[in-house]
N, C-alpha and C positions, 0 to 999 in steps of 0.2 A: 069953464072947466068941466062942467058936467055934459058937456055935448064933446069933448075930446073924449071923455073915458066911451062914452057911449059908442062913437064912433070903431074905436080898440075894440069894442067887445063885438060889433057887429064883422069886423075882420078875422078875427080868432074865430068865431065860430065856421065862419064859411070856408076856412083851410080846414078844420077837423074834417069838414062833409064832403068833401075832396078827396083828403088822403083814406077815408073809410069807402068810396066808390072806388078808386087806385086797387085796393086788397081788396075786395069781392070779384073786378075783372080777372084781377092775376090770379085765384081759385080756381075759377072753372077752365079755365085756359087750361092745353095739353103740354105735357113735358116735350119738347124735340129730343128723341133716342135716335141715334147712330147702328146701323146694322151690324150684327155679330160677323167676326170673318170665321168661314168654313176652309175647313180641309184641303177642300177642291181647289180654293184659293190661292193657298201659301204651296209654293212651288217651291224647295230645296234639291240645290246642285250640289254634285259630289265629283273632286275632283279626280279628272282620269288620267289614271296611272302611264305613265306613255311606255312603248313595249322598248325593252331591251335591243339596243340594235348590235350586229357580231362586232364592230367597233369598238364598243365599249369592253376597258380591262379591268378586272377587280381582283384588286391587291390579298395577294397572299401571304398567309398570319408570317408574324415575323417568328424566327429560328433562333434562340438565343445563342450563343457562342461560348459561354460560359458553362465549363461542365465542373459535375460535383469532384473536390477534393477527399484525399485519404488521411488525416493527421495522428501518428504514433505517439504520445509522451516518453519518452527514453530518459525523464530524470529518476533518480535514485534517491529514494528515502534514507534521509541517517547519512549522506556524503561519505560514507565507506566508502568511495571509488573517485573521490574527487580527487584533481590533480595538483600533486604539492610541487611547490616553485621549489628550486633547489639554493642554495644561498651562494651568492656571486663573491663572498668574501669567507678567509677561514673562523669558521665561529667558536674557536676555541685560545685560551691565551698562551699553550701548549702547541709546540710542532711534534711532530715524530720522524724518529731516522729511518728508522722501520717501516713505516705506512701501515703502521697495524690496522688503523679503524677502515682503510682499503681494505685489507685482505681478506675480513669480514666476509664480502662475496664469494670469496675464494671457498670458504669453507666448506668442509665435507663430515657427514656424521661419522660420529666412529662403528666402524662393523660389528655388528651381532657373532656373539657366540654361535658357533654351529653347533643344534640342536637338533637331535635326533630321535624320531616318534619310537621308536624299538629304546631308545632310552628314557621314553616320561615314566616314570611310574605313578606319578598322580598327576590330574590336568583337571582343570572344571573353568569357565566362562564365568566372568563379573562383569557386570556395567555399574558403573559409579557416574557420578554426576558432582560436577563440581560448580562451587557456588560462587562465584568473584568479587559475590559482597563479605564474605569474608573474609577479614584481617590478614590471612595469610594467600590468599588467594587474590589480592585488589590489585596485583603488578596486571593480569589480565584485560580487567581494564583503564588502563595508563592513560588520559586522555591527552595526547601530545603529540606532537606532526614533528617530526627529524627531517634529515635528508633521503629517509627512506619514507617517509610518508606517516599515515596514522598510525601508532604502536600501540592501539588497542586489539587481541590478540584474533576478534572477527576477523577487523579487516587485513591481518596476519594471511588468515586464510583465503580472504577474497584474493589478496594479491597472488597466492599459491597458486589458486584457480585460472586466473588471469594471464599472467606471466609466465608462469612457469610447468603449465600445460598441465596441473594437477586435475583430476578426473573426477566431481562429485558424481555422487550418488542417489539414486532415491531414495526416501527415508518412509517407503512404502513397508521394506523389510531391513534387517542389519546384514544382510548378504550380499550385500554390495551388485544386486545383479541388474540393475536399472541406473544406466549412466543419466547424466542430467550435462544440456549444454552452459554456457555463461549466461545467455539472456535468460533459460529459465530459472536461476537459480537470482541473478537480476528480478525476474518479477515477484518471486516471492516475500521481496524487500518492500514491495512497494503495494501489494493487498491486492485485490480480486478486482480482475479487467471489468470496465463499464464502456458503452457505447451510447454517446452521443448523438445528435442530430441537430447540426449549426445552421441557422439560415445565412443565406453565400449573401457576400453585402451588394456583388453588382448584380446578382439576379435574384430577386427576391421566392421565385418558383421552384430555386435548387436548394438543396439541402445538402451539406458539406458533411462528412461521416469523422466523427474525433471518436478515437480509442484514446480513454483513460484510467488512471487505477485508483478506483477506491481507496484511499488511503485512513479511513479509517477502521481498516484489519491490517492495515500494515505495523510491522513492527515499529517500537522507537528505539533509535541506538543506544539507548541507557539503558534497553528492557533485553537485550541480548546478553546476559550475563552468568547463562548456566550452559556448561559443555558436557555432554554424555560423553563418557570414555567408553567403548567395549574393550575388554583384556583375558588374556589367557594365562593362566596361573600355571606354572610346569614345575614340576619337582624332576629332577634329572641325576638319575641314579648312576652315574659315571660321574657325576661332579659332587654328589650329594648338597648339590644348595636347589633354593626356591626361584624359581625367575617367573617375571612381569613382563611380557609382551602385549603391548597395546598392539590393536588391532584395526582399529577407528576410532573418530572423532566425530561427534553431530552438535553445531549450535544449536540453543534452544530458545527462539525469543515467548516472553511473557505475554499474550496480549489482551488489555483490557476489552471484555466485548458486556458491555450491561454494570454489571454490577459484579461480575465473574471473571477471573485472571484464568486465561487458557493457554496450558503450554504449548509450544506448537516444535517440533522438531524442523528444522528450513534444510537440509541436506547431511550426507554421511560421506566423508573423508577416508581414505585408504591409507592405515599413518603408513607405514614401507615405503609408498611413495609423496612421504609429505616431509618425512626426515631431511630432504636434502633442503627443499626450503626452509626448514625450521631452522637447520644448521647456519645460515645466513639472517637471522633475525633475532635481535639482541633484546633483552628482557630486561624491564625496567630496576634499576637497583635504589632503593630509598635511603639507604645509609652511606651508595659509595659510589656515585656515579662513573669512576673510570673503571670498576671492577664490575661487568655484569658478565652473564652468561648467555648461551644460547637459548631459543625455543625447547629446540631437540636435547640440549642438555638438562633444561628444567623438567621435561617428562622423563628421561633415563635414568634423574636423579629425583624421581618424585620430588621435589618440591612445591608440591602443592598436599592440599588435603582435599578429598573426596568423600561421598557415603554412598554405601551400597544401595543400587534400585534393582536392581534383579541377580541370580544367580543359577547356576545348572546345582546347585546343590539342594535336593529334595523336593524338587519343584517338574511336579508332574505332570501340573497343565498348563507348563511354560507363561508364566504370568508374572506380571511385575508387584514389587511389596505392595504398592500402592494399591493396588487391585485383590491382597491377602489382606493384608491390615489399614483398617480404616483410620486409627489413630495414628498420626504420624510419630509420635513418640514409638511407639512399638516399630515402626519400621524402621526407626535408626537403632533399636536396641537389635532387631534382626540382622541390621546390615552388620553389627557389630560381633555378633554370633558367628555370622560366615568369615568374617575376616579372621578371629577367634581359630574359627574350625582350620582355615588354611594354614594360618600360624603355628598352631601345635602338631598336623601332620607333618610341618619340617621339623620340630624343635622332637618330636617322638623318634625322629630316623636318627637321633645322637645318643651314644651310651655316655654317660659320663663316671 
């Protein structure tokens, strides 16, 4: 046993003295290093371009074919000019032998007194304004479509204008001296033109041009509901009475702009020539539907009521109440003073 271990020990030792000669050779020995590559070396090719030969065609940019559009909107705010279907059956439980609700068309106003300026002995200018939200004035606006269409009393007048060749006016001045055609007197229904730029869907490079109308300065059909009357007040001393010659008519729509209601005058009417179509337009009756009257009769018979917004009576720097008196109470007491004043220069021409 003791000569086995001896033997192990004399083998152990003589591998240590081995692997310790092994790591002192490999010390001193040199590293094998590989030579650095230089510049001169590495050769890089670039490829050449080959030259254009007159054979070769290059394609020219393509042309689109598509050109830009013009687009106008032509609808109307408030359908004042929309068109009413006529009723294929009679819608009443009533015939006539007569054909009176026909004749309707037919009608003609009745003629003015002839008046003569060597006969006024007093004349003075009123504008009054009347209001159609009230109580006596609400047949104006009637919201209801007949076989004549809307019987609210605008589109009364849009049809006048339309139809039956009636002439607005600019409401630049009350002198009626600036006519207005239909479509402008159309766009003022519908607020202040804007211009667009639409990209075109089959070329996305064009741009397609839209005119449209701001609608929100446009009036709203419930907000047109106050009509400026101009009138001539005549005293006619051959006849010794007082007469009432309207002269014109201007809607007035209301428009909300902010926080502020702005009235806005939209066109001036020549009544002389708006009579004939009033004569042909029947006014809303609340108590008696088969008994109404005319347009033209309802103004010849004042039935309406008014108040004064301006007058030629003492009024030096031609200005309206509203622009004297700031209170509005004082300007209806005004306007009530001038009517006053008119009133007792006829009732002072009677001795009794």
């Amino acid at each position: 046993m003791k000569k086995t271990m001896k033997t192990s020990c004399i083998v152990l030792a003589s591998l240590v003295m081995t692997l310790s000669a092994n790591a002192q050779f490999s010390y001193g020995a040199k590293k094998k290093t590989t030579p650095a590559k230089t510049t001169q070396d590495t050769v890089i090719t670039k490829p050449v371009a080959k030259p254009v030969t007159n054979n070769t065609v290059v394609a020219a940019p393509t042309v689109s074919d598509v050109k830009p559009t013009k687009n106008i909107d032509t609808t109307v705010v408030g359908g004042f000019n929309a068109n009413n279907k006529r009723s294929l059956r009679n819608g009443y439980a009533f015939f006539s032998e007569t054909n009176s609700r026909k004749g309707v068309k037919e009608r003609l106003p009745l003629p003015y007194e002839n008046l003569r300026e060597e006969d006024a002995l007093f004349s003075e200018f009123v504008w009054e304004e009347i209001d159609a939200r009230e109580k006596i004035n609400r047949t104006f606006m009637y919201q209801s479509y007949d076989e004549n269409g809307d019987q609210r009393f605008f589109a009364v007048l849009l049809r006048a204008i339309e139809k039956d060749g009636v002439v607005p006016f600019s409401t630049a001045d009350d002198r009626f001296t600036t006519p207005l055609s239909l479509d402008e007197v159309n766009a003022s229904l519908k607020g202040s033109l804007d211009t667009q730029l639409v990209q075109n869907v089959l070329d996305p490079n064009v741009y397609d041009t839209s005119i449209i109308y701001n609608t929100n300065l446009a009036p709203n059909p419930d907000s047109i509901y106050t009509f400026r009357l101009k009138e001539q007040w005549i005293f006619d001393s051959k006849t010794s009475r007082m007469y009432s010659r309207i002269i014109g008519i201007a809607p007035i729509a209301a428009i909300q702009i902010g926080n502020k209601v702005v009235k806005r005058p939209l066109f001036w009417v020549y009544y002389p020539e708006l009579r004939t179509s009033l004569a042909k337009a029947e006014v809303y009756n609340p108590r008696n539907i088969s008994s109404r009257i005319t347009w033209e009769e309802l103004f010849e018979s004042r039935y309406f009521n008014g108040y004064v917004v301006k007058s030629t009576l003492d009024n030096y720097n031609d200005k309206m109440l509203n622009a004297l008196f700031k209170d509005p109470i004082k300007r209806l007491q005004e306007g009530d003073k001038i009517k006053q004043k008119i009133f007792d220069f006829e009732q002072d021409r009677w001795v009794y």
